[in-house]
DOBASE-280107 format. One record per residue (C-alpha): residue number from 0; x, y, z. Coordinates in Angstrom, 3 decimals. Example, Ala and Ser with C-alpha at 12.3 -4.5 7.8 and 13.67 -1.06 7.14 Angstrom:
@pos: 0 X: 12.300 Y: -4.500 Z: 7.800
@pos: 1 X: 13.670 Y: -1.060 Z: 7.140
END
This chain:
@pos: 0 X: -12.517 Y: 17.936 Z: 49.006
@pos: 1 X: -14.163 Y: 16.727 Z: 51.978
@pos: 2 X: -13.473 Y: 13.721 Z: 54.047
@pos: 3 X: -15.067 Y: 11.960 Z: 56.951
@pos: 4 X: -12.632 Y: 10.223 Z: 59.449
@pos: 5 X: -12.594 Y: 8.403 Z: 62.685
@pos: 6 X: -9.611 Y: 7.472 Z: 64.990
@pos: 7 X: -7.986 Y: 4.041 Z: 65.349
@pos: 8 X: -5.975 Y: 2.559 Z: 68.065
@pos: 9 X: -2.930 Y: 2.475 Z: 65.548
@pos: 10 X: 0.097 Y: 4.526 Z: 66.491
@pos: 11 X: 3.303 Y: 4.516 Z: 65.134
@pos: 12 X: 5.981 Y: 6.750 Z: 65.748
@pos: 13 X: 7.480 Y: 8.792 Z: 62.646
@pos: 14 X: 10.410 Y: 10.460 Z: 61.311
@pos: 15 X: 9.970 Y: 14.024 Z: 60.644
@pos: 16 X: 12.958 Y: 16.812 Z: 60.272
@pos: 17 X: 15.146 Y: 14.677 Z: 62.494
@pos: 18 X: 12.495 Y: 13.862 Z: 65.615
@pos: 19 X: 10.437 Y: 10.830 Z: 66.300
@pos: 20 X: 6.693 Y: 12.331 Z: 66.043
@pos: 21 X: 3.939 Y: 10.237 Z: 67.644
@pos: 22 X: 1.066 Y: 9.883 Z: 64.886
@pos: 23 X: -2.513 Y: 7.915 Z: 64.962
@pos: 24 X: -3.769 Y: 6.688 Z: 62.177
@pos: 25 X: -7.131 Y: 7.358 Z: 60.722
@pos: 26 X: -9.677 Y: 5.842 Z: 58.386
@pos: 27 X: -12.193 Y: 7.554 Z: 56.643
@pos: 28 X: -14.094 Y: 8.186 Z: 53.091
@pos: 29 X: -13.952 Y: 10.761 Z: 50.824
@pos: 30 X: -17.201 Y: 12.531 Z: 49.799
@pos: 31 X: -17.467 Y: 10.318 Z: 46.636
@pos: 32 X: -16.796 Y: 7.025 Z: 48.860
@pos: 33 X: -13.008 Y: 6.519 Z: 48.190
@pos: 34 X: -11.777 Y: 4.485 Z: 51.186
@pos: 35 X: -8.666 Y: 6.951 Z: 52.695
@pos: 36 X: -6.160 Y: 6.693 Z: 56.173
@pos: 37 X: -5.054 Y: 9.926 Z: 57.783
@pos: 38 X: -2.022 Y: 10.208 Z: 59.855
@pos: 39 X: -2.662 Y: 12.545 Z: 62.625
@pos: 40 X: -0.618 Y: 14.404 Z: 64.816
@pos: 41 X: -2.777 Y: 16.456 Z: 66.538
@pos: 42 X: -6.348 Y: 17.537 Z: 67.453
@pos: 43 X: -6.923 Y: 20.641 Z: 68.799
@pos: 44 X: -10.205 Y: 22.991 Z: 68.331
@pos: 45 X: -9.720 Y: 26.662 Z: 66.739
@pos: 46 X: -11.372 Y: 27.892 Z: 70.129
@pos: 47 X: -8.884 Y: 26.925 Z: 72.925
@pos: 48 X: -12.234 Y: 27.271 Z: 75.776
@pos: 49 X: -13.656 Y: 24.712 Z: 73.881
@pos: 50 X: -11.268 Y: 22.484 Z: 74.866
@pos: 51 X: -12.975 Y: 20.181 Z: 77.143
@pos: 52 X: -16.105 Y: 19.430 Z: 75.062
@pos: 53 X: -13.615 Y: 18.532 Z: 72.440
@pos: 54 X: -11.939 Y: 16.048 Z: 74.790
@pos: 55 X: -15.484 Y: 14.436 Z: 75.726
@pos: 56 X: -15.936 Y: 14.131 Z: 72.134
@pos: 57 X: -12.890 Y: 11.586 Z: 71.650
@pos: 58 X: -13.302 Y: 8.041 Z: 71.953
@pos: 59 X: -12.171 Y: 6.262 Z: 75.373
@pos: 60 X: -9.285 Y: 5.113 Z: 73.734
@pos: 61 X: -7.950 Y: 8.593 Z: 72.774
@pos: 62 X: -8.343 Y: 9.812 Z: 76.888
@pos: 63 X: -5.925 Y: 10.800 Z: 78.041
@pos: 64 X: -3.713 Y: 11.441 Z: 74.910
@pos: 65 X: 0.029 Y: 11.338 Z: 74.905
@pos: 66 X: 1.881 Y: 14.845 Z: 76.689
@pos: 67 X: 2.159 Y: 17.789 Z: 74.617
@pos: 68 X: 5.064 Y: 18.606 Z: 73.093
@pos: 69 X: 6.732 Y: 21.026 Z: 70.507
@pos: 70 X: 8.813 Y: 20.107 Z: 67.351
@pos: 71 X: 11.694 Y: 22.945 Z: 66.472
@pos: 72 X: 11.518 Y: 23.594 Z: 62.486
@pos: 73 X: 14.240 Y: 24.929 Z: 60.766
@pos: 74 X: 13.889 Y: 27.512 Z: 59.058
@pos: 75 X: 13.236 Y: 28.518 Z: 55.272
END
């Protein structure tokens, strides 16, 4: 499946494994036009150097984004 997305100003913090996780949401369409939302946690590219030109790629709204941070999993 692919989908096409673009980023709101909607945030809402979640519940996941016992932390509060900062998500956007996201609306998009599938390929065959269903109407979808996305909640995002991250956006990061594969290629850590192409960092910034990822960065001037987000909208306004998205600069800068909240601080990093790490969730602990347990384990399986």
């Amino acid at each position: 499946m692919k989908i096409t997305i673009e980023p709101t100003r909607e945030q809402f913090d979640a519940p996941i494994n016992g932390a509060i996780i900062p998500l956007r949401v996201w609306f998009g369409r599938t390929e065959g036009g269903i109407p979808i939302e996305a909640f995002i946690l991250s956006i990061t590219p594969n290629d850590p150097a192409q960092g910034l030109a990822l960065r001037a790629e987000l909208p306004p709204f998205m600069r800068p984004s909240r601080e990093t941070f790490t969730v602990d999993l347990p384990e399986h």
